[in-house]
SEMIZA-699317 format. One record per atom (N, C-alpha, C, CB): x, y, z; atom name; residue number from 0. Coordinates in steps of 0.2 Angstrom, whole numbers, m for minus. Glycine has a CB too. Layout:
<lonus>
<lonu <X,Y,Z>,'CA',NUM>,
...
</lonus>
This chain:
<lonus>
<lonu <290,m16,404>,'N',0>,
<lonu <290,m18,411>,'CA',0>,
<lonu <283,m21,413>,'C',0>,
<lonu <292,m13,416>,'CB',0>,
<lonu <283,m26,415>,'N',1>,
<lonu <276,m29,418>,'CA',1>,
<lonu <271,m27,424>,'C',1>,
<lonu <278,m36,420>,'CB',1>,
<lonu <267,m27,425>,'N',2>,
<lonu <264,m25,430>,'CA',2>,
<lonu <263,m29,436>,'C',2>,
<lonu <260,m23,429>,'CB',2>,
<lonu <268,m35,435>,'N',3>,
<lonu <267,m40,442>,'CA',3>,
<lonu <270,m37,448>,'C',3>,
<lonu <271,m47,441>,'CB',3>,
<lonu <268,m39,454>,'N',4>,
<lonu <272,m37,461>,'CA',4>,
<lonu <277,m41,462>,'C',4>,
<lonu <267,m36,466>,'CB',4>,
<lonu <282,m38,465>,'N',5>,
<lonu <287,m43,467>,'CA',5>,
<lonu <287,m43,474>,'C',5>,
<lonu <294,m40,465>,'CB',5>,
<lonu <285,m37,479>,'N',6>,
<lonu <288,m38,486>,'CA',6>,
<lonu <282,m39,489>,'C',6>,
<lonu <293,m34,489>,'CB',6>,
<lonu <284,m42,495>,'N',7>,
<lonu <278,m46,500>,'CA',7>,
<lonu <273,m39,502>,'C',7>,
<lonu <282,m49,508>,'CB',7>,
<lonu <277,m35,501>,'N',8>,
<lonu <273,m29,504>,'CA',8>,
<lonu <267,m24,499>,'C',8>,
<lonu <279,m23,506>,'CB',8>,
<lonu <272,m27,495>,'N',9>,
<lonu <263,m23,488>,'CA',9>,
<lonu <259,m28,490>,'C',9>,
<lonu <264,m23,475>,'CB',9>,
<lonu <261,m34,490>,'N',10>,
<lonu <255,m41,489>,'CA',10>,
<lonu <250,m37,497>,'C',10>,
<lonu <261,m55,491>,'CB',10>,
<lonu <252,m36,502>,'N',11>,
<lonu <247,m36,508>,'CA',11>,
<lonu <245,m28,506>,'C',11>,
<lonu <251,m38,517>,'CB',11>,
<lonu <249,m28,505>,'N',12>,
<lonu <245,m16,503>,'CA',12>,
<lonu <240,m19,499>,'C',12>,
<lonu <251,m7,496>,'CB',12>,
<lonu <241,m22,494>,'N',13>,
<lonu <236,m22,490>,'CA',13>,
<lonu <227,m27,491>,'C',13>,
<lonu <239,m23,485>,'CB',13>,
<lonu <230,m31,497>,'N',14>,
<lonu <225,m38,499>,'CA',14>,
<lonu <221,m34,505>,'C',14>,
<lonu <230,m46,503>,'CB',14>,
<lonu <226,m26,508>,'N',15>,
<lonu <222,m22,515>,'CA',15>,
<lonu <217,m20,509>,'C',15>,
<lonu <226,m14,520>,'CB',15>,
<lonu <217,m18,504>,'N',16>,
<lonu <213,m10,500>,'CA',16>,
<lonu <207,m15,497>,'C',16>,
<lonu <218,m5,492>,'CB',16>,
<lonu <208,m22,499>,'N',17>,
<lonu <201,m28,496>,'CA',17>,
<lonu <196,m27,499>,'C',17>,
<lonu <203,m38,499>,'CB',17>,
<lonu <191,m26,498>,'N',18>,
<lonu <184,m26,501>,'CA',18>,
<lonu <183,m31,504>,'C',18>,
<lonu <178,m25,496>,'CB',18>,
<lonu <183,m37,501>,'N',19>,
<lonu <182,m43,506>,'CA',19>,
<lonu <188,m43,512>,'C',19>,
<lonu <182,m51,500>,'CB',19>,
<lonu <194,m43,511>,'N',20>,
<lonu <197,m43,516>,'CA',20>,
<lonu <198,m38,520>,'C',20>,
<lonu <200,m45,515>,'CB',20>,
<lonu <196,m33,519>,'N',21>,
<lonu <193,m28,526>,'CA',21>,
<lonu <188,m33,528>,'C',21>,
<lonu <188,m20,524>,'CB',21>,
<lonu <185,m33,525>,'N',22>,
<lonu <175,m36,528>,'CA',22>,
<lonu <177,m43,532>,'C',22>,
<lonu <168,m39,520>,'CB',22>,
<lonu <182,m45,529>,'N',23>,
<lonu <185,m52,536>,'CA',23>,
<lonu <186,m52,541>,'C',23>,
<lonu <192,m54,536>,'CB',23>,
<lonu <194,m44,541>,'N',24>,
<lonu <196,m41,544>,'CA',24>,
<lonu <191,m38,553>,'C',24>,
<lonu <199,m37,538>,'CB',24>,
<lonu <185,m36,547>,'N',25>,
<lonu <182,m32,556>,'CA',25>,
<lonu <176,m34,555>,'C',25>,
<lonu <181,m23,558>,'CB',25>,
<lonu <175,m43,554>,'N',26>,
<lonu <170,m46,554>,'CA',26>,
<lonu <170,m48,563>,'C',26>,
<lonu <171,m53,548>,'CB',26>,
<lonu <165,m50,564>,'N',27>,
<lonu <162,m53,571>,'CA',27>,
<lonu <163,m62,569>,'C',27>,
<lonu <152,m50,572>,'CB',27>,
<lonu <166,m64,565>,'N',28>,
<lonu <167,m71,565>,'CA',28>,
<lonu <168,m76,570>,'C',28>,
<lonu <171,m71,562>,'CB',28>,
<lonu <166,m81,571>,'N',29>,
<lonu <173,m85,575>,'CA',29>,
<lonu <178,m86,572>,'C',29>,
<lonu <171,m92,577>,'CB',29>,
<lonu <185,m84,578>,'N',30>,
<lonu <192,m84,578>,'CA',30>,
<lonu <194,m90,572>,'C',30>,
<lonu <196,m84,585>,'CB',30>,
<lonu <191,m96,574>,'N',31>,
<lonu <193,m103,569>,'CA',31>,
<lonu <191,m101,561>,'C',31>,
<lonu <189,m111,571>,'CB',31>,
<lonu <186,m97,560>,'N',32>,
<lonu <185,m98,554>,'CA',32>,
<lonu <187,m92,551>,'C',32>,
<lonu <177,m100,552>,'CB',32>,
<lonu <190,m86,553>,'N',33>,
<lonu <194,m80,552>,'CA',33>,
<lonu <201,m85,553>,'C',33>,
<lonu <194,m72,560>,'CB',33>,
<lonu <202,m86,556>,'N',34>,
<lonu <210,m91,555>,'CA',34>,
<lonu <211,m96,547>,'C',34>,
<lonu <209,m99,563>,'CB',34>,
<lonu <203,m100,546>,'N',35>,
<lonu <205,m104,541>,'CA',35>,
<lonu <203,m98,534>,'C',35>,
<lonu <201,m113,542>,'CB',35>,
<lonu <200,m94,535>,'N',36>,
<lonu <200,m89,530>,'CA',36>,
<lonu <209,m85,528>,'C',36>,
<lonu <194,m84,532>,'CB',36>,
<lonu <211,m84,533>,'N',37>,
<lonu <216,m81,533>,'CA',37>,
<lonu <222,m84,528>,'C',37>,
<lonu <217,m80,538>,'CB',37>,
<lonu <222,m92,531>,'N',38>,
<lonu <227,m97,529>,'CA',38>,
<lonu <224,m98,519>,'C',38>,
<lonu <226,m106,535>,'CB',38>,
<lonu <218,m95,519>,'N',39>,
<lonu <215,m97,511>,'CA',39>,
<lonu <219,m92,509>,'C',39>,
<lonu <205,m97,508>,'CB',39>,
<lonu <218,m87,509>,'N',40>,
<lonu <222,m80,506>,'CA',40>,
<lonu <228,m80,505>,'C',40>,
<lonu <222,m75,510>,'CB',40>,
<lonu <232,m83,511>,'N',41>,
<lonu <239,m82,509>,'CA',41>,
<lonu <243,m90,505>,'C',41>,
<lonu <244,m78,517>,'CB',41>,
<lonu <236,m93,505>,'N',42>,
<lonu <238,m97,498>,'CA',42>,
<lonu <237,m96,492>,'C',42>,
<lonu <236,m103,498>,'CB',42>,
<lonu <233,m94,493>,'N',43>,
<lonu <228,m89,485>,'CA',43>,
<lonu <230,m83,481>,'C',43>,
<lonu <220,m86,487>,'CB',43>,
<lonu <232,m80,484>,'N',44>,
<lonu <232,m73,483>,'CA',44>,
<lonu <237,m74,476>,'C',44>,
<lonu <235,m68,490>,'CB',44>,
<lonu <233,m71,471>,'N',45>,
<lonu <235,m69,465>,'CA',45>,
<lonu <245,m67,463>,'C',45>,
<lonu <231,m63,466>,'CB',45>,
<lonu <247,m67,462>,'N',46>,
<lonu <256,m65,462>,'CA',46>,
<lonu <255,m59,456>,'C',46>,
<lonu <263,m74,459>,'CB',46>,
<lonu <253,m62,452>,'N',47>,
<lonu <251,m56,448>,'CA',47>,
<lonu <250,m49,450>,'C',47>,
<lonu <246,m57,445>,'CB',47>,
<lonu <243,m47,454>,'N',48>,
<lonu <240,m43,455>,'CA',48>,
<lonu <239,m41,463>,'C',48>,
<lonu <235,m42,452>,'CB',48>,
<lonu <241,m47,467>,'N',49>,
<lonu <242,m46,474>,'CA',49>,
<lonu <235,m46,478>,'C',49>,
<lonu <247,m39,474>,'CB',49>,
<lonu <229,m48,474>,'N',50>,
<lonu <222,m50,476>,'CA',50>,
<lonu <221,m56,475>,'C',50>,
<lonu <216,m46,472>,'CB',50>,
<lonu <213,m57,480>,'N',51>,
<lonu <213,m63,481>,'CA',51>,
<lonu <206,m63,477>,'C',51>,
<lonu <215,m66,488>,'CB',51>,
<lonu <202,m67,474>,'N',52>,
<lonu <198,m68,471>,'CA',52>,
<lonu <192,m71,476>,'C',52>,
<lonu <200,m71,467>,'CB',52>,
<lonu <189,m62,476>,'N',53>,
<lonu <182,m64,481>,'CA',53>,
<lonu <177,m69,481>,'C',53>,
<lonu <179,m59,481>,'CB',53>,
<lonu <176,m73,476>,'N',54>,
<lonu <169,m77,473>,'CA',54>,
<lonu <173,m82,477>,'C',54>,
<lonu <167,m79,463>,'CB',54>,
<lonu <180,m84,477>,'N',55>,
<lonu <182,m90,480>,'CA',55>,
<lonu <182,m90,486>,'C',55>,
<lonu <187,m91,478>,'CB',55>,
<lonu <183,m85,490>,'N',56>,
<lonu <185,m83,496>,'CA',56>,
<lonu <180,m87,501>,'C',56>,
<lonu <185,m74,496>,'CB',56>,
<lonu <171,m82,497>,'N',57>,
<lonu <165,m83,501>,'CA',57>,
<lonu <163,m89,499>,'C',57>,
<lonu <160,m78,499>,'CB',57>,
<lonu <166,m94,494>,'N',58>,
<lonu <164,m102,493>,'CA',58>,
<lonu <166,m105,498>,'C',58>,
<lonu <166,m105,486>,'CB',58>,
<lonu <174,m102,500>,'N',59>,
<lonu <177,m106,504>,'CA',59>,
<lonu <175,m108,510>,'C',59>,
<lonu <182,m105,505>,'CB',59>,
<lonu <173,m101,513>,'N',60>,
<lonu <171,m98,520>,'CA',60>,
<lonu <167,m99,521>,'C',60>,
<lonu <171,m94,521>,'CB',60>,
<lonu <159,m103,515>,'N',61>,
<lonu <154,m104,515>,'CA',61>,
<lonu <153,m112,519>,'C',61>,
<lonu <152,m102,508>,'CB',61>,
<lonu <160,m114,515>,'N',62>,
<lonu <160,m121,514>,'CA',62>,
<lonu <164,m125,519>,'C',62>,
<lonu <163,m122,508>,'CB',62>,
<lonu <168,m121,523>,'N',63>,
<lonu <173,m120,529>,'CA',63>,
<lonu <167,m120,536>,'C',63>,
<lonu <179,m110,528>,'CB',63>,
<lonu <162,m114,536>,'N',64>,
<lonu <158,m113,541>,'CA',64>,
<lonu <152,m120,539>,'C',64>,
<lonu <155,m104,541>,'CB',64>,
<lonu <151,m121,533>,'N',65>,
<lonu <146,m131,536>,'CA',65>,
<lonu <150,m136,538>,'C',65>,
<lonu <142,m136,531>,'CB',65>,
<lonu <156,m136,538>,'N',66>,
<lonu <160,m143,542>,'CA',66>,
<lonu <162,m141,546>,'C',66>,
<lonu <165,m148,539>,'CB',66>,
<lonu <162,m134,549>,'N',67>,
<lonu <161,m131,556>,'CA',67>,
<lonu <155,m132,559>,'C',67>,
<lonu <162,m123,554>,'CB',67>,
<lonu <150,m135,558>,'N',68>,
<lonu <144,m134,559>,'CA',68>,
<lonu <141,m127,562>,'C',68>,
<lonu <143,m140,563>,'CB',68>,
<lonu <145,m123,558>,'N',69>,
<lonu <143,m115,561>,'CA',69>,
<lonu <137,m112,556>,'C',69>,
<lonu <150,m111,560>,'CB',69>,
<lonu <131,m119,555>,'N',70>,
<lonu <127,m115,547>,'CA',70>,
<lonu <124,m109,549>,'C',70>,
<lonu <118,m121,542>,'CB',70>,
<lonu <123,m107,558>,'N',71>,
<lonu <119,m100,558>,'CA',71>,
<lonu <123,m94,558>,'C',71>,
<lonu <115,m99,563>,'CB',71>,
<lonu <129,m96,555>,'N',72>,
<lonu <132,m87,553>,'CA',72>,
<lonu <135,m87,543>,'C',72>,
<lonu <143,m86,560>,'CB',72>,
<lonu <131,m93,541>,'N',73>,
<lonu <131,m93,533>,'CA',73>,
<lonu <128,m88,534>,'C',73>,
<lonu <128,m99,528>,'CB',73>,
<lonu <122,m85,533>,'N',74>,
<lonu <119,m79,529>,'CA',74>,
<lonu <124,m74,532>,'C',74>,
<lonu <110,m78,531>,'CB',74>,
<lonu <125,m75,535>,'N',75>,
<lonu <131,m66,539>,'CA',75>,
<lonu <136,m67,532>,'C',75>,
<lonu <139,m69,551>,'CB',75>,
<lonu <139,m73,534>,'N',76>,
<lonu <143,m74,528>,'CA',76>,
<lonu <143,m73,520>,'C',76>,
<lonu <143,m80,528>,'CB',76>,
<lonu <137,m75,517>,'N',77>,
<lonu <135,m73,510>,'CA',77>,
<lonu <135,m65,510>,'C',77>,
<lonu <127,m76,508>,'CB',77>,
<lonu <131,m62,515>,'N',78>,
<lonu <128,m53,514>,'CA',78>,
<lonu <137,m51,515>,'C',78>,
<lonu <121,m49,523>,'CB',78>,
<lonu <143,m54,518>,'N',79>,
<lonu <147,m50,524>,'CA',79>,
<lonu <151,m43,517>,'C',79>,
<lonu <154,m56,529>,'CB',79>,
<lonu <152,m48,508>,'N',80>,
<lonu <154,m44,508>,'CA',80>,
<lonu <150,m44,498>,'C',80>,
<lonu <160,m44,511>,'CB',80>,
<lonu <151,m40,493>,'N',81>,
<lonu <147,m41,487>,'CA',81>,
<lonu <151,m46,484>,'C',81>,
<lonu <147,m34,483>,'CB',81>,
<lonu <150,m50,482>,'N',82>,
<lonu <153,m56,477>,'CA',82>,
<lonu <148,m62,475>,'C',82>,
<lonu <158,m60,480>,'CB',82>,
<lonu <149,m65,469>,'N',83>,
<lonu <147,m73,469>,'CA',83>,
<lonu <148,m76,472>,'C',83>,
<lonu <147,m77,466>,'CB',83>,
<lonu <145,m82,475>,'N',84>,
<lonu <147,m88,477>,'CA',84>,
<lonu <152,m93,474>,'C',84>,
<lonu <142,m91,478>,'CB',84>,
<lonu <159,m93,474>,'N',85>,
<lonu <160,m95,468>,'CA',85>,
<lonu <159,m96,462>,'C',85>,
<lonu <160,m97,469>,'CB',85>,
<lonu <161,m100,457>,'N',86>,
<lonu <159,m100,450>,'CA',86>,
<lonu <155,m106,447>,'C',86>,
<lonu <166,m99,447>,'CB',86>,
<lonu <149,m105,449>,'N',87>,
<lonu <143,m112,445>,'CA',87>,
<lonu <143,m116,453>,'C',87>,
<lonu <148,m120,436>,'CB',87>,
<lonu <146,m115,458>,'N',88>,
<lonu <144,m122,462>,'CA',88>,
<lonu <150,m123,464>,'C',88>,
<lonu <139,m128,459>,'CB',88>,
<lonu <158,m120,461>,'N',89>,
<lonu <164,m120,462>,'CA',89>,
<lonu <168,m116,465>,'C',89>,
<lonu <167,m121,458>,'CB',89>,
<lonu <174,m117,468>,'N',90>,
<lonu <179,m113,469>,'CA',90>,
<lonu <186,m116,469>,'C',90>,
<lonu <179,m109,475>,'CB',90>,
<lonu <191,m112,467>,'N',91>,
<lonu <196,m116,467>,'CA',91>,
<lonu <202,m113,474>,'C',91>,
<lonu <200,m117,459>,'CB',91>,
<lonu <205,m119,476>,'N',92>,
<lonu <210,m118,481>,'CA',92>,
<lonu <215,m123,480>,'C',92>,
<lonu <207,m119,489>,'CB',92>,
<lonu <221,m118,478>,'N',93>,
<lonu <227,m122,478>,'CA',93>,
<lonu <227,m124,469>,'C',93>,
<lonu <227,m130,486>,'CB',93>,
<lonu <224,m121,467>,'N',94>,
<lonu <223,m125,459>,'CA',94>,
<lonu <220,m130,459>,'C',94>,
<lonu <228,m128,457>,'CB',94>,
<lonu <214,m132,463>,'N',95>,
<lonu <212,m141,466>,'CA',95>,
<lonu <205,m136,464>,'C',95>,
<lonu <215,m146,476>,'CB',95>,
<lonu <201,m139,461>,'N',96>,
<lonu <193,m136,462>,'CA',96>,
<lonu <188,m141,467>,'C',96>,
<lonu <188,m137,454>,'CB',96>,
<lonu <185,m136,469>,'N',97>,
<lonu <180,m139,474>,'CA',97>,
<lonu <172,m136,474>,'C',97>,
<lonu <184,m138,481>,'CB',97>,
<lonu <169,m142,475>,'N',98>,
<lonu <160,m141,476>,'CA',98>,
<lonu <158,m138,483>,'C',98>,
<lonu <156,m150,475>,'CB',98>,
<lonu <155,m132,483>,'N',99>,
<lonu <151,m128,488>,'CA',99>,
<lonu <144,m130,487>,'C',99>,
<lonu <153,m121,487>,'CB',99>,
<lonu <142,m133,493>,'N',100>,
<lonu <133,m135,494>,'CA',100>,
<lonu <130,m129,494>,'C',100>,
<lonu <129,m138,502>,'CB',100>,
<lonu <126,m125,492>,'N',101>,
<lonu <122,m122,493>,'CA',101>,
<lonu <115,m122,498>,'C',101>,
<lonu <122,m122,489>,'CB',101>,
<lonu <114,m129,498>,'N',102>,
<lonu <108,m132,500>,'CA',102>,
<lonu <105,m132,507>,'C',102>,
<lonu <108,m138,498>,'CB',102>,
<lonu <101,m131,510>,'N',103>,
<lonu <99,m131,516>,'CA',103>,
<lonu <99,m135,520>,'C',103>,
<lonu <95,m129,517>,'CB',103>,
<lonu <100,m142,516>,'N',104>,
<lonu <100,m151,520>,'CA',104>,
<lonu <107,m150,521>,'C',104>,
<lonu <96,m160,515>,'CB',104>,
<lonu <109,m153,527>,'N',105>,
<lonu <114,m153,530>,'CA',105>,
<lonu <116,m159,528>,'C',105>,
<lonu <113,m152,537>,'CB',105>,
<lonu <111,m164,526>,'N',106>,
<lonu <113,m170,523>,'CA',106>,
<lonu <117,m169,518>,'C',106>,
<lonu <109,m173,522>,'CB',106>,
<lonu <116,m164,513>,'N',107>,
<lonu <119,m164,507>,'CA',107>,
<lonu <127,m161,510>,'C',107>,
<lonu <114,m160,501>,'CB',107>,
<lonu <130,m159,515>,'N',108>,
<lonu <137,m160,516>,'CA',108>,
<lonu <143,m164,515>,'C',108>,
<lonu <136,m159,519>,'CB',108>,
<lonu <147,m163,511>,'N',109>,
<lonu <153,m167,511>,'CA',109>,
<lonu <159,m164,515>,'C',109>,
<lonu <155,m168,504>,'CB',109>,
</lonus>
């Protein structure tokens, strides 16, 4: 027998018991960027193992809060929970990879 989850209900039991998504969950965020984090998760989330992959989560949410122009709650963001920044400068959403700035020039935003 495999160890995949079948029902909607292991997939969220198991996305509560997430470190990062607690740390979402009773973050002080603004509602818009808790909203567009929420909509990443339940596109992302693993079918396999019913997690979502935290390095992506904080790339997104990193990358979500600069075209938010929200850059003074990044550092909140990076510390909020233990992970990489994505992977090299990447994360993927939806299967589609995407470039996260790191950089402090606002210019270098896409």
């Amino acid at each position: 027998m495999s160890d995949t989850i079948n029902s909607p209900n292991e997939i969220a039991s198991n996305l509560n018991r997430q470190s990062c998504v607690r740390a979402l969950h009773q973050s002080r965020l603004p509602v818009i960027l808790k909203v567009e984090a929420e909509k990443f998760i339940e596109r992302n989330t693993l079918q396999d193992c019913g997690r979502i992959p935290p390095n992506c989560l904080k790339a997104f949410m990193i990358k979500t809060a600069q075209k938010m122009g929200l850059q003074r709650i990044i550092p909140y963001v990076k510390n909020m929970f233990k992970s990489r920044i994505g992977y090299n400068g990447y994360y993927l959403d939806c299967g589609k990879l995407f470039r996260v700035d790191l950089s402090d020039d606002i210019r270098n935003l896409t």
